[in-house]
C-alpha positions in Angstrom: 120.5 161.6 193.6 117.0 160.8 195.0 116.3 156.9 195.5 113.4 156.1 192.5 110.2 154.9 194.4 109.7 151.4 193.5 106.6 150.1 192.2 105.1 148.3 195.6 105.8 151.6 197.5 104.1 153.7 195.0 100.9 151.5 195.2 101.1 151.7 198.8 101.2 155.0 198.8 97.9 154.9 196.4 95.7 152.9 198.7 96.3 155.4 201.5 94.2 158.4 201.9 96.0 161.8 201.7 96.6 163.7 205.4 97.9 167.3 204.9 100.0 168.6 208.2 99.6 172.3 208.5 102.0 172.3 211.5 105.3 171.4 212.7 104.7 168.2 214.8 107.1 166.0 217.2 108.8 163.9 214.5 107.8 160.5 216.3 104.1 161.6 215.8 104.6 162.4 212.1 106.0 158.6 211.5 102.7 157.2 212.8 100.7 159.4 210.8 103.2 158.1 207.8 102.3 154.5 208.9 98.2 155.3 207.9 98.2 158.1 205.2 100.1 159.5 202.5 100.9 162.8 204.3 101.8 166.0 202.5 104.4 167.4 205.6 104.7 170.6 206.6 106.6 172.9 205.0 106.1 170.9 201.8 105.0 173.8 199.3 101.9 171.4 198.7 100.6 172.7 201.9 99.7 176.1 200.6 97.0 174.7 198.4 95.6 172.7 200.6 92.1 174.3 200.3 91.9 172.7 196.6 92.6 169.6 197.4 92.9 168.5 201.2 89.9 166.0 202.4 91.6 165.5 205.8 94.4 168.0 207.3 95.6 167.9 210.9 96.8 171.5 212.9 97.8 172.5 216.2 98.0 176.4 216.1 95.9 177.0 212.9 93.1 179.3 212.4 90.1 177.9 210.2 87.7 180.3 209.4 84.6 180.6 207.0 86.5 181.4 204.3 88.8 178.6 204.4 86.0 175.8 204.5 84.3 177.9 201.6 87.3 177.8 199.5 88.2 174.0 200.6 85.1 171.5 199.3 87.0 168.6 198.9 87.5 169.6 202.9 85.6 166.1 205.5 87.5 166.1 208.3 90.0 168.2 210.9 92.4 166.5 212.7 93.3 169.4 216.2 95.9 168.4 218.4 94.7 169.3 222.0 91.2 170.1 223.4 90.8 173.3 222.4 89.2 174.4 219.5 88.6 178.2 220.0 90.6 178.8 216.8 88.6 176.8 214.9 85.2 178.3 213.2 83.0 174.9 214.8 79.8 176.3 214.1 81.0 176.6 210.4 82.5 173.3 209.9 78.8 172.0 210.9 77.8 174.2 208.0 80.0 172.5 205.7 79.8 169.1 206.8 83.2 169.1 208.2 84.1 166.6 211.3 86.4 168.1 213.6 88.7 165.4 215.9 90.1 167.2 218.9 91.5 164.9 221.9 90.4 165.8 225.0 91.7 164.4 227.9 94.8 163.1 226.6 96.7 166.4 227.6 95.1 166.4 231.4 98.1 164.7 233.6 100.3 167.4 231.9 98.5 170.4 232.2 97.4 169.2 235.6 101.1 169.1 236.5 101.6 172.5 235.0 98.7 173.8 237.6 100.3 172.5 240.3 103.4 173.7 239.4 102.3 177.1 238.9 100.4 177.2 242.8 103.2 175.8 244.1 105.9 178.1 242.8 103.9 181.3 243.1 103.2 180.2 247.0 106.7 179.8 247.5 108.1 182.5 245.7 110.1 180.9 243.5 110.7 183.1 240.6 111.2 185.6 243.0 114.2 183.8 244.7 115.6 182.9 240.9 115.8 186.4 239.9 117.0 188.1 243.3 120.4 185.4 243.1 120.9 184.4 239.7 120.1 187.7 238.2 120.1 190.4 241.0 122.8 188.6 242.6 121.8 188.8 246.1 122.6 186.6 249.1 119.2 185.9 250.4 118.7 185.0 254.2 116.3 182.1 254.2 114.8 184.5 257.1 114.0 187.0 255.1 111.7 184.6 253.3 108.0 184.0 253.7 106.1 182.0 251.4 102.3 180.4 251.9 102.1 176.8 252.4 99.3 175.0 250.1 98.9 171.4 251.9 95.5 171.4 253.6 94.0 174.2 251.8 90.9 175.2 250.0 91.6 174.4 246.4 88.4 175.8 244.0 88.3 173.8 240.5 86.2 175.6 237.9 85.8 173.7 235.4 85.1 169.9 236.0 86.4 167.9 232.7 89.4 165.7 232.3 91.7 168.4 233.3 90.0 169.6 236.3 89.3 166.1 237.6 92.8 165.4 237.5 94.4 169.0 239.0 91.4 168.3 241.9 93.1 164.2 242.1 96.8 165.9 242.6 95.9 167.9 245.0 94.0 165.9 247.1 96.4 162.7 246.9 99.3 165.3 247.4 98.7 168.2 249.6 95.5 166.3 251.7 93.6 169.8 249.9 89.9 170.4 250.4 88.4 170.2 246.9 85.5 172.7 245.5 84.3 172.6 242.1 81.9 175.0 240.0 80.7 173.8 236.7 77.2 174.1 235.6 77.6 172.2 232.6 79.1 169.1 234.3 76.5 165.9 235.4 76.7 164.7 238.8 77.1 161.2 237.8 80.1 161.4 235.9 82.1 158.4 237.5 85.5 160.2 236.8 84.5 161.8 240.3 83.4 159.6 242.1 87.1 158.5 243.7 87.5 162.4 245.0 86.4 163.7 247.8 85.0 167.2 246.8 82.1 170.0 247.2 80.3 171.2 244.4 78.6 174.2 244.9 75.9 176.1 242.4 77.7 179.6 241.8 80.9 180.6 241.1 81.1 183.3 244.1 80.7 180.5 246.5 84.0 179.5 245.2 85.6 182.6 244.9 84.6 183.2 248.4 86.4 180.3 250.0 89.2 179.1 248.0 92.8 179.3 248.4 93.7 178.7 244.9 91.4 178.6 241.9 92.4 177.1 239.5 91.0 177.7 235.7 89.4 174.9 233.2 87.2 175.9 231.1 87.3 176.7 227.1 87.3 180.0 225.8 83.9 181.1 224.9 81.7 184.0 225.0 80.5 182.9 228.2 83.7 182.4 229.8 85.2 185.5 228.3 86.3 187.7 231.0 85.0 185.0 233.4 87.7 186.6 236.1 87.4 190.4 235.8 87.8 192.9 238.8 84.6 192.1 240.4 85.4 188.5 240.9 89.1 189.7 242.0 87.2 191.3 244.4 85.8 188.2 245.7 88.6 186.6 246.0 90.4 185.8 249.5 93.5 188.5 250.2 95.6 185.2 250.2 94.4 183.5 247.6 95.9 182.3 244.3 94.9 182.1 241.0 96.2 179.7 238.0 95.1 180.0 234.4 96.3 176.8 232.5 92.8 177.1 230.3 93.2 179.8 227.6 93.9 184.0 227.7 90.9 185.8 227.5 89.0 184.1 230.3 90.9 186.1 232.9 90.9 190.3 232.3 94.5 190.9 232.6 94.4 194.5 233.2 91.8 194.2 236.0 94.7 190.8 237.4 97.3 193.7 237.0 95.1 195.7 239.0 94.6 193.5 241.9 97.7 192.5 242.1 99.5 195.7 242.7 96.7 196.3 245.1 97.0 193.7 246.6 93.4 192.4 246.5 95.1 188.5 245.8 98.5 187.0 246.9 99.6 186.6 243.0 99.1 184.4 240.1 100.2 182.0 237.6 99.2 182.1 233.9 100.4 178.8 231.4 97.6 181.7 228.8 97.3 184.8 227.4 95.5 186.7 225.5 98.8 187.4 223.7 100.7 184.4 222.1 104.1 184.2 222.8 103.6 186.5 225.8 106.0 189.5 225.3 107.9 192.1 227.2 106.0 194.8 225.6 102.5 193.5 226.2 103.1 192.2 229.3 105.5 194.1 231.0 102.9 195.4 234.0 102.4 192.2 235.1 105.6 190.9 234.7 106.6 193.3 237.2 104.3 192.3 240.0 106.3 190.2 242.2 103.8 187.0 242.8 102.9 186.8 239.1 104.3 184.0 237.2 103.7 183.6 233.3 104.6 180.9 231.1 104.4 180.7 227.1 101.4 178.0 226.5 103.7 175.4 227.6 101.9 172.5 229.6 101.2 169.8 227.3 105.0 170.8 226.2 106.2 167.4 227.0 107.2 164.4 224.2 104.9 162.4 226.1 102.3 164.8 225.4 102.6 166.1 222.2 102.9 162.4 220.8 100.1 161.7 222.2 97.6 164.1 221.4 98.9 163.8 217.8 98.5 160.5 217.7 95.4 160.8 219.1 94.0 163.4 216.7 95.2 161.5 213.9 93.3 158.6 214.8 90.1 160.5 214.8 90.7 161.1 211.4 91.4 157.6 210.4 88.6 156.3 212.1 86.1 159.2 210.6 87.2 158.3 207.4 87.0 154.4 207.8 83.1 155.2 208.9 82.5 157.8 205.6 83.9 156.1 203.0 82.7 157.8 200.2 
């Protein structure tokens, strides 16, 4: 039998605001949570009602749409784990009066790791040597090997928030790279900068021209939709490299297919895609190109990490609710 809640922890529970968690979170993060809110967990069948009575719910890979905030009015506040908030309707929750607390910048060491990871093993081959001896078998002679080497190279950021800054530091402090950024939204006096030797330049084809690797961080909007299409390919040094750790659907992944078995680029490495989990059956084309590595969404994939940017969201919810009390 169940233990019978005693009388302190049931008024405890009462004097903390209700959190519903609409996904499965690292269990460390879901104990701090605990320690501020009376939290409805997921998988609790509670959660499939939260539109009639959540006021603050927290998500990671959730979809929020019109609808849902229509049919939710008790709804104040979102708690996202992560930056990005492409699956979430923002321009709707302004409609409704609904705060949304994402966390950028907490995830940026980690994905930044993941983008250099991702340069470094398609330069090198890697996955090519995994397969040819732990799958294929073979014996490789090291001779027969010819990889790019990245130290002292052109490296173009797009993209010039936390994530870029820090992809843009790791590189410089550990390959001596050349830095060129492209962001027209970013302000030259952001101090986050200021400790990186870099080149901005104006357009993104100045980049394209130039770089070595370009590396992707920029949200998923209609702007940057099909940002890096086959023109831009085209742009694009016959060596060069490009990493997507940003979202699918900023890169056209037929036209990457294209260039690479063209060999317009030297190959690329995607943490995104437009499909999530990436599968054999979608993706099989590029799969098959040599110098293209893809990973499933998995940079912030770290305990570190996910704690973090839980925490952190949940915070943002405490602390919007502390300000609004109603």
């Amino acid at each position: 039998m169940g233990s019978i809640p005693t009388t302190a922890a049931m008024a405890d529970s009462a004097t903390k605001p209700e959190l519903y968690i609409l996904s499965d979170f690292h269990p460390e993060a879901v104990k701090y949570a605990q320690k501020s809110f009376d939290c409805i967990l997921y998988g609790d069948p509670r959660t499939e009602n939260w539109h009639s009575h959540a006021t603050a719910i927290l998500i990671k890979d959730y979809y929020i749409t019109e609808d849902d905030l229509a049919s939710a009015p008790m709804l104040r506040v979102i708690g996202k784990q992560g930056v990005g908030l492409d699956k979430i309707d923002v321009e709707a929750c302004k409609r409704h009066n609904v705060k949304v607390c994402n966390t950028p910048g907490v995830n940026a060491s980690a994905v930044a790791e993941m983008a250099l990871c991702l340069a470094l093993t398609v330069a090198r081959e890697v996955a090519q040597m995994v397969i040819r001896q732990r799958i294929q078998g073979e014996a490789i002679r090291k001779e027969t090997v010819a990889g790019m080497l990245l130290s002292k190279k052109i490296i173009g950021v797009v993209g010039m928030g936390h994530i870029g800054q820090a992809i843009a530091q790791m590189f410089v402090g550990g390959l001596q790279a050349e830095i060129i950024a492209f962001d027209p939204y970013f302000h030259d006096n952001e101090s986050s900068w200021n400790t990186i030797p870099y080149k901005r330049v104006k357009t993104l084809p100045e980049l394209l021209e130039v770089a070595d690797v370009v590396t992707l961080h920029v949200p998923l909007t209609p702007t940057t939709k099909d940002m890096i299409a086959a023109p831009q390919l085209k742009q694009m040094k016959k060596t060069a490299i490009l990493i997507n750790t940003a979202r699918g659907g900023i890169v056209n992944e037929e036209d990457l297919a294209d260039a690479l078995e063209q060999g317009e680029i030297w190959g690329a490495g995607f943490d995104c895609h437009c499909e999530e989990p990436p599968t054999l059956a979608k993706y099989e084309r590029l799969w098959k190109c040599p110098r293209f590595v893809g990973t499933p969404h998995i940079a912030a994939a770290t305990d570190e990490t996910q704690i973090a940017t839980i925490n952190g969201a949940t915070d943002g919810i405490l602390q919007f609710l502390r300000e609004n009390k109603k």
